[in-house]
Backbone bond lengths (Angstrom), bond angles and torsions (degrees), N, CA, C in turn:
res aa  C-N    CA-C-N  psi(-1)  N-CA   C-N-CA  omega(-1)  CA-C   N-CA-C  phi
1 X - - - 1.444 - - 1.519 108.41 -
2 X 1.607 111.12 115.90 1.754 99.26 171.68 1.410 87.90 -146.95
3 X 0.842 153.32 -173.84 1.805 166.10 49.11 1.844 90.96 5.15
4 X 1.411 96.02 127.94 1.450 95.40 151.15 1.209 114.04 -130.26
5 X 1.772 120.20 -161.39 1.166 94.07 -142.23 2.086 111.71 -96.18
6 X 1.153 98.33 16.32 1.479 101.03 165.13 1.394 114.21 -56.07
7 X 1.373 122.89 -53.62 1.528 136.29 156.39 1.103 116.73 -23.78
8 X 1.332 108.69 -80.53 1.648 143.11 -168.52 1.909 96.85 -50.00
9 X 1.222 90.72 -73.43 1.890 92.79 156.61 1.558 128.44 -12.65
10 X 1.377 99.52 -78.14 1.493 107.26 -157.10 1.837 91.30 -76.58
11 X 1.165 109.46 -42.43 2.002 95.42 -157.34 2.236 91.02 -62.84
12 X 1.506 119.85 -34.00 1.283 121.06 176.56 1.603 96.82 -52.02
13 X 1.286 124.05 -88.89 1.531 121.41 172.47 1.354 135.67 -11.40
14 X 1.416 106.51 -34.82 1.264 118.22 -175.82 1.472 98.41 -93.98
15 X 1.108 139.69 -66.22 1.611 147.37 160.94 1.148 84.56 -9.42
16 X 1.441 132.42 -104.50 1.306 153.10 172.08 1.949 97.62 10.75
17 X 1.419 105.43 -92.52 1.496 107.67 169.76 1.456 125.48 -19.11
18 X 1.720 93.73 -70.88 1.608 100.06 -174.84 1.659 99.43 -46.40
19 X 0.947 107.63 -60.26 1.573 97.00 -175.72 1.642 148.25 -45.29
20 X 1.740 97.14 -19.68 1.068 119.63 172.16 1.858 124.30 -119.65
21 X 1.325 95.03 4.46 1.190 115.69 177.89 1.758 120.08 -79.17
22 X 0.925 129.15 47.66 1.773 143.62 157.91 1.190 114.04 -74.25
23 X 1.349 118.47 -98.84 1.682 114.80 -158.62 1.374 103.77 -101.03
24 X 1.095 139.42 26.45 1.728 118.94 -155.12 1.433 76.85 -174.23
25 X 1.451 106.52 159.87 1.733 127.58 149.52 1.574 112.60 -85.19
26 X 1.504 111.68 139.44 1.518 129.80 176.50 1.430 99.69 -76.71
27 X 0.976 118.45 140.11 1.728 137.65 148.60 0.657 135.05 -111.73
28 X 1.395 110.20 123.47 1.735 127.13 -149.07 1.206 94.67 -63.77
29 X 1.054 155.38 -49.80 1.572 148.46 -148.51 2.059 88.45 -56.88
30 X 1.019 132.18 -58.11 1.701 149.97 146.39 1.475 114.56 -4.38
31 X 1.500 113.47 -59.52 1.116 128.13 174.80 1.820 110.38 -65.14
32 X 1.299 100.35 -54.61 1.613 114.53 178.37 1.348 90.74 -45.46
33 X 1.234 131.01 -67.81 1.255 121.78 -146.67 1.722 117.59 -61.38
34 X 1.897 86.31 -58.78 1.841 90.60 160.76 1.199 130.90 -32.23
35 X 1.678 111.78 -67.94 2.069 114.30 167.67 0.680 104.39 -76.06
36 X 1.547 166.66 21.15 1.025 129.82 166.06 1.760 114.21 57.22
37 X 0.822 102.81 44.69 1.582 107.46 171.69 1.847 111.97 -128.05
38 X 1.137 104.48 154.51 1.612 116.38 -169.32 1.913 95.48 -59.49
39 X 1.015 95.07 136.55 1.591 105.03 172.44 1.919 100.25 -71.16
40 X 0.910 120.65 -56.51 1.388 131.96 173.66 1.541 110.98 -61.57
41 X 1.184 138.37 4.84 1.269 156.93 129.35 1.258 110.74 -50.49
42 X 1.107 111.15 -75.71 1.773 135.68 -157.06 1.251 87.84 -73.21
43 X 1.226 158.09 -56.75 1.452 163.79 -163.37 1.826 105.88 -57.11
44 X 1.690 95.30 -37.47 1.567 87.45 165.47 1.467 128.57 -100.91
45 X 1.208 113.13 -30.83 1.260 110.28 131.75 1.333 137.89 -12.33
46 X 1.220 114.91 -78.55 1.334 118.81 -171.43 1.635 115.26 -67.63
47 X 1.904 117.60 -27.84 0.696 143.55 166.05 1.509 104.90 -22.85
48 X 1.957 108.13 -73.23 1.548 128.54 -163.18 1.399 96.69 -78.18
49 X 1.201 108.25 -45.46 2.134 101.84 173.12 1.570 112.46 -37.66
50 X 1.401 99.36 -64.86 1.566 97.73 177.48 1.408 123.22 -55.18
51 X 1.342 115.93 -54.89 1.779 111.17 179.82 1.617 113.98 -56.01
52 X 1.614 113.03 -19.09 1.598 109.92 173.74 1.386 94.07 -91.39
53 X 1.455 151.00 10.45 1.262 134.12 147.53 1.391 101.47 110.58
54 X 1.381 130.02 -3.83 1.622 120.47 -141.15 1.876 80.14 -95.55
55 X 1.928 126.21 -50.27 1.298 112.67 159.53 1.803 139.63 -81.91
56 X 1.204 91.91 174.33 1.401 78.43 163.43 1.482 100.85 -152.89
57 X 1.740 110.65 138.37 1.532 115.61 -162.49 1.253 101.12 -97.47
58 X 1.682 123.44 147.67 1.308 123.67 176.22 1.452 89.61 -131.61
59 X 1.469 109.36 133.00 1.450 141.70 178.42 1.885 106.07 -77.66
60 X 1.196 97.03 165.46 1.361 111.22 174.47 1.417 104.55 73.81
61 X 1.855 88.46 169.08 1.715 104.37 162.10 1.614 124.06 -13.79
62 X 1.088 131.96 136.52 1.368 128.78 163.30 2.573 101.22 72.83
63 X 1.215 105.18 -26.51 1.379 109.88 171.18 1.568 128.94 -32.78
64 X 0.760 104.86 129.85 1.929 114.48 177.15 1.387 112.84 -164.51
65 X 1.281 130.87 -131.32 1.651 140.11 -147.18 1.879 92.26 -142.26
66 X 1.354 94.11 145.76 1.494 96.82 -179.45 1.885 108.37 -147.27
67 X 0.885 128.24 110.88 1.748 106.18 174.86 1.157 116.61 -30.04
68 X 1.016 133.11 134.98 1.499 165.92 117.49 1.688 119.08 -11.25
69 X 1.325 89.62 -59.70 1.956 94.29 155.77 1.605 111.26 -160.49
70 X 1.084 90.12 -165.29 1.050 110.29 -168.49 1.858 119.23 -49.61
71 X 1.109 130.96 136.36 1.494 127.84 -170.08 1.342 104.45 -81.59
72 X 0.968 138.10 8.80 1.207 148.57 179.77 1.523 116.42 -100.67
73 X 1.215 112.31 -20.52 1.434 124.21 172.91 1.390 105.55 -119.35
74 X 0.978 112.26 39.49 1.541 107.90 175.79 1.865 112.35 -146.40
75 X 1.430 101.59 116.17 1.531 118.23 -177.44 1.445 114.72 -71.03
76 X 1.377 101.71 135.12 1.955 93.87 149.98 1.247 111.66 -64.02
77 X 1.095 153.38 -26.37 1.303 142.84 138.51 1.460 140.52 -27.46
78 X 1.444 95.48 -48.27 1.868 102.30 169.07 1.466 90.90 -74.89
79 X 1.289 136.47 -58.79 1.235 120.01 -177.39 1.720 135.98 -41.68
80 X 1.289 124.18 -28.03 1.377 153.50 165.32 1.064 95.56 -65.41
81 X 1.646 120.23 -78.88 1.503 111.25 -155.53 1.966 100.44 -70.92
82 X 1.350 126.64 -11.64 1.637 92.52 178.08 1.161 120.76 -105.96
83 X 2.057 102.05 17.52 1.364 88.08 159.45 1.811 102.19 -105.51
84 X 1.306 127.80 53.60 1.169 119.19 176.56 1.797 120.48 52.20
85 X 1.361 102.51 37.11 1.493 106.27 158.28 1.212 115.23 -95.62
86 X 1.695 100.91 149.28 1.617 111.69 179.68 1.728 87.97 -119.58
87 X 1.470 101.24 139.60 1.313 106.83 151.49 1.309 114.42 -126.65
88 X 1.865 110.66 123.05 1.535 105.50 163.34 1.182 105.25 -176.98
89 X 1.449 100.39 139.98 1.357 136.68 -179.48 1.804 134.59 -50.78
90 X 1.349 89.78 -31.52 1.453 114.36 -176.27 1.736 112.69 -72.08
91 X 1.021 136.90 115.20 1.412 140.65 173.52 1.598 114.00 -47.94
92 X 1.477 129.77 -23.55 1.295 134.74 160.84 1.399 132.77 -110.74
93 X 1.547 101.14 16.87 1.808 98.70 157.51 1.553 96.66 84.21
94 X 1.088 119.88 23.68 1.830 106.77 -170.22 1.294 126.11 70.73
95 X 1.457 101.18 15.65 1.887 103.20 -159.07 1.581 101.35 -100.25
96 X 1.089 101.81 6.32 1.889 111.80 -168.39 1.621 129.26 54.60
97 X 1.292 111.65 -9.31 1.586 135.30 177.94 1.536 98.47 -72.07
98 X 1.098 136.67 21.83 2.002 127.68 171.33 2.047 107.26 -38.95
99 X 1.312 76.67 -51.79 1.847 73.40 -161.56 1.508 84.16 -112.75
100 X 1.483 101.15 145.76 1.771 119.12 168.58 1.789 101.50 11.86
101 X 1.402 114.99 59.23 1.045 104.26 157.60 1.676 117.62 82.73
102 X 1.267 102.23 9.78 1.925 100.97 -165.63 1.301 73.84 -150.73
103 X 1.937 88.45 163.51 1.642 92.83 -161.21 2.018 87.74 -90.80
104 X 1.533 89.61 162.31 1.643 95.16 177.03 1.251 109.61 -83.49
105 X 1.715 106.62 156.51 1.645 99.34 152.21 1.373 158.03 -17.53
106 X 1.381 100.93 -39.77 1.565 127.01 -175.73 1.600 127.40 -84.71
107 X 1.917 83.68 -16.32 1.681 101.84 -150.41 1.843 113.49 -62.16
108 X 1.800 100.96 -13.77 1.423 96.43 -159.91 2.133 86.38 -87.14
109 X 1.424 108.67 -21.66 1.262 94.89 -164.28 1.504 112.57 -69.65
110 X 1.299 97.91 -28.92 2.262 114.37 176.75 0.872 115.08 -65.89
111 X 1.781 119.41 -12.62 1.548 123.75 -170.35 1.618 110.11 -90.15
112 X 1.655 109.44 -37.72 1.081 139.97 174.84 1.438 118.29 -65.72
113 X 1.098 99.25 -27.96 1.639 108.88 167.71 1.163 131.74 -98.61
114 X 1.467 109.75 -2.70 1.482 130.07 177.63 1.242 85.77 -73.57
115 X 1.737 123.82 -69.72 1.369 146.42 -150.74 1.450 100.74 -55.35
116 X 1.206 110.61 -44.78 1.868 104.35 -177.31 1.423 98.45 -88.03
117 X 1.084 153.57 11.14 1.421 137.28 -170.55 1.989 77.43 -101.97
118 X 1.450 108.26 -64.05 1.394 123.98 -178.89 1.808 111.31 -11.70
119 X 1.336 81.08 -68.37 1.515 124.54 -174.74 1.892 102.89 -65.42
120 X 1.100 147.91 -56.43 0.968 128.85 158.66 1.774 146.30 -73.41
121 X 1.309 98.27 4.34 1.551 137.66 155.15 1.503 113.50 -51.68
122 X 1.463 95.70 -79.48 1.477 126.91 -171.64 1.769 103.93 -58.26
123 X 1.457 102.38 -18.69 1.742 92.48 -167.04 2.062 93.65 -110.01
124 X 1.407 105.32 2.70 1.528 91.38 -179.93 1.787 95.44 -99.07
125 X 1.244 127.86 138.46 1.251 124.30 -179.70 1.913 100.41 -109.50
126 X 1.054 104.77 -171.15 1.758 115.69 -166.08 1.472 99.02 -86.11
127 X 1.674 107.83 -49.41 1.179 99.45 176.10 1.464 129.11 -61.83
128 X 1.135 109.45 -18.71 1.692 107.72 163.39 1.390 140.74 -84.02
129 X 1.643 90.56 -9.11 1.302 103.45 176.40 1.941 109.93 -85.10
130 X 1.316 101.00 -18.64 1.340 114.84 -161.93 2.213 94.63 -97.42
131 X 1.142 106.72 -20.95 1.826 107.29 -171.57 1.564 76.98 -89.89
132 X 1.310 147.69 -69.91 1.629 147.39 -170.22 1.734 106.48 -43.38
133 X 1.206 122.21 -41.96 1.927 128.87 171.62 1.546 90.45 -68.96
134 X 1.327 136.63 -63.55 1.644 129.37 -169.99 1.467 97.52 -53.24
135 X 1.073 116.87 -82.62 1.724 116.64 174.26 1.296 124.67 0.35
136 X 1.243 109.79 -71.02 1.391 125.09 170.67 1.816 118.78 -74.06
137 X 0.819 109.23 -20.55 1.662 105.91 162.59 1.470 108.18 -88.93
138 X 1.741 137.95 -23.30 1.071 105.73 163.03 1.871 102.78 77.95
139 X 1.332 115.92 14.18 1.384 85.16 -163.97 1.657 101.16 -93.22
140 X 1.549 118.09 -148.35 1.585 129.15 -173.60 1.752 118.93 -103.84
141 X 1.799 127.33 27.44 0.861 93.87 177.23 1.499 99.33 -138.66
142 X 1.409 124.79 -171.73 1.735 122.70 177.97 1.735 84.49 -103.54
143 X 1.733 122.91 123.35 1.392 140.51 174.95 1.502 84.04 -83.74
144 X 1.469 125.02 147.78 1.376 145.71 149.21 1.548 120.90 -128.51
145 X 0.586 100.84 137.40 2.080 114.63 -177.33 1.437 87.01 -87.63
146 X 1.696 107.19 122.38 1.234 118.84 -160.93 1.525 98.02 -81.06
147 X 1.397 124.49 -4.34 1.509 118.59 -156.64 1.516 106.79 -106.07
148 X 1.491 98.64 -23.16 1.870 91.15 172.58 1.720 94.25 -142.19
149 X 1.350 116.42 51.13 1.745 135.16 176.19 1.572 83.50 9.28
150 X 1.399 147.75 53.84 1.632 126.26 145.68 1.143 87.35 -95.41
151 X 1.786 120.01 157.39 1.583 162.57 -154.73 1.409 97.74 -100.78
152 X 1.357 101.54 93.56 1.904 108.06 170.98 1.502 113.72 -50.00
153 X 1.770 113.41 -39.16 1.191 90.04 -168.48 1.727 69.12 -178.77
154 X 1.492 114.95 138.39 1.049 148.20 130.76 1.210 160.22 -6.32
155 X 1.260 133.69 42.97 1.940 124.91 -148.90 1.276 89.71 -118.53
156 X 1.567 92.65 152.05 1.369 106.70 179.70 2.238 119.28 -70.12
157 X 0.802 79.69 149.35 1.900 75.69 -172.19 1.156 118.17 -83.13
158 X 1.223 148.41 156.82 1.345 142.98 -160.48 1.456 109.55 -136.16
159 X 1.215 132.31 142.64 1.471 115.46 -156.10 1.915 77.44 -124.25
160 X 0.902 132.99 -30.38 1.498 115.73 -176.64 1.427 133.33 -76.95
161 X 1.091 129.50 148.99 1.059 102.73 -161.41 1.960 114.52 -96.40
């Protein structure tokens, strides 16, 4: 059982976005640079993000990646599953065949742990992942999710320059 880093990838990428996603579209070449991840990565990536709806690409001059909606409705989970991650624990895929064909001993506990990994996925959304990164930077501005203008998260303002 791991997440690798196709996963690990896209929900970073997307963080990345949400974060820079206000007035303009991000370009991945931008993103690459920030993670350190292959631009030609992210290109397929972003590819399956978009056809599951979560981006949406704008062409031309000034063009890049923009949310789709709102970060608030959007899972590390939907994010995983549209880039074709599987997570699970179980040594036979859910197929119950572990040992010679019969399910193993263990199998109900890997199943159970699929279900809460599932299950605590589905309940972390983007926007929280993105108010917990503000938090910790501490920085100077009010973030808004351009798609329903509510205030991800809060910082105090700084009047000096």
């Amino acid at each position: 059982m791991r997440l690798t880093t196709k996963g690990r990838f896209a929900v970073t990428a997307m963080m990345d976005l949400a974060l820079r996603d206000k007035d303009a579209p991000v370009a991945l070449a931008g993103i690459s640079e920030r993670q350190s991840i292959s631009l030609s990565y992210l290109e397929q990536l972003f590819g399956k993000l978009r056809r599951h709806k979560l981006v949406e690409s704008v062409r031309g001059p000034g063009g890049g990646y923009r949310l789709a909606r709102p970060m608030a409705q959007m899972t590390v989970a939907d994010i995983i599953r549209a880039v074709d991650e599987h997570l699970d624990a179980t040594q036979c895929g859910g197929d119950e065949n572990c040992r010679e064909d019969n399910r193993c001993m263990t199998h109900e506990l890997w199943t159970t742990l699929n279900r809460k990994m599932y299950e605590y996925l589905t309940s972390v959304t983007l926007g929280d992942l993105v108010s917990q990164q503000l938090a910790k930077q501490g920085g100077l501005v009010v973030l808004e999710d351009h798609r329903s203008r509510r205030p991800v998260a809060k910082r105090p303002v700084s009047l000096s320059a």
